[in-house]
N, C-alpha and C positions, 0 to 999 in steps of 0.2 A: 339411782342406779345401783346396780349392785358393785359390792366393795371387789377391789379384786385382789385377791390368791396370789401372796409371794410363795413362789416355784420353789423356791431353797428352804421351805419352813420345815423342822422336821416333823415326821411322822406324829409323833407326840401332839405336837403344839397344833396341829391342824384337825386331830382326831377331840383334843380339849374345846376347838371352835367350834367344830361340826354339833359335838355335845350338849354347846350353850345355844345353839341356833335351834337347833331342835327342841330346846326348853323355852325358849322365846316365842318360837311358831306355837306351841304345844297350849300356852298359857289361852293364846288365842284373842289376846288384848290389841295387836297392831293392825294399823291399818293396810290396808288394800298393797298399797304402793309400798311399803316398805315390807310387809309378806314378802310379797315375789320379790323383792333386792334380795333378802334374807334364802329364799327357796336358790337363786341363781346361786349366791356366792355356797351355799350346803353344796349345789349338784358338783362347780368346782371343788371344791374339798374333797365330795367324794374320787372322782375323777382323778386328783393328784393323791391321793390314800390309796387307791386302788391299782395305781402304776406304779408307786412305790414299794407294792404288796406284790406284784409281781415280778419288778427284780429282782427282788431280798428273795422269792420263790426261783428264780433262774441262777443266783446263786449258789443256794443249797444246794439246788442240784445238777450243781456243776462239780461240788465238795465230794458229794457220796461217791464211794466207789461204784464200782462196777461191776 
């Protein structure tokens, strides 16, 4: 099953996993079953990268003036 996604990881350390998962699917060496663990646990990563990206984007612009 796919591995699951601690919530509190920062930006960084999640964006470094997504990187190596990507190079592991990419090689095209694994099998069947551990593929898709590996695709589930990316689509989370992406998913927490991308809300992460969004409030760091609703604070900026909550800083800018007006």
């Amino acid at each position: 099953m796919a591995k699951t996604v601690k919530s509190k990881q920062s930006f960084e350390v999640m964006l470094a996993e997504l990187e190596q998962i990507v190079q592991e699917m990419e090689r095209g060496e694994l099998p069947l079953e551990e593929l898709l663990s590996k695709f589930a646990t990316g689509v989370e990563l992406v998913r927490q990268c991308r809300g992460q990206l969004v409030k760091a984007e609703e604070l900026i612009q909550q800083q800018l003036p007006l």
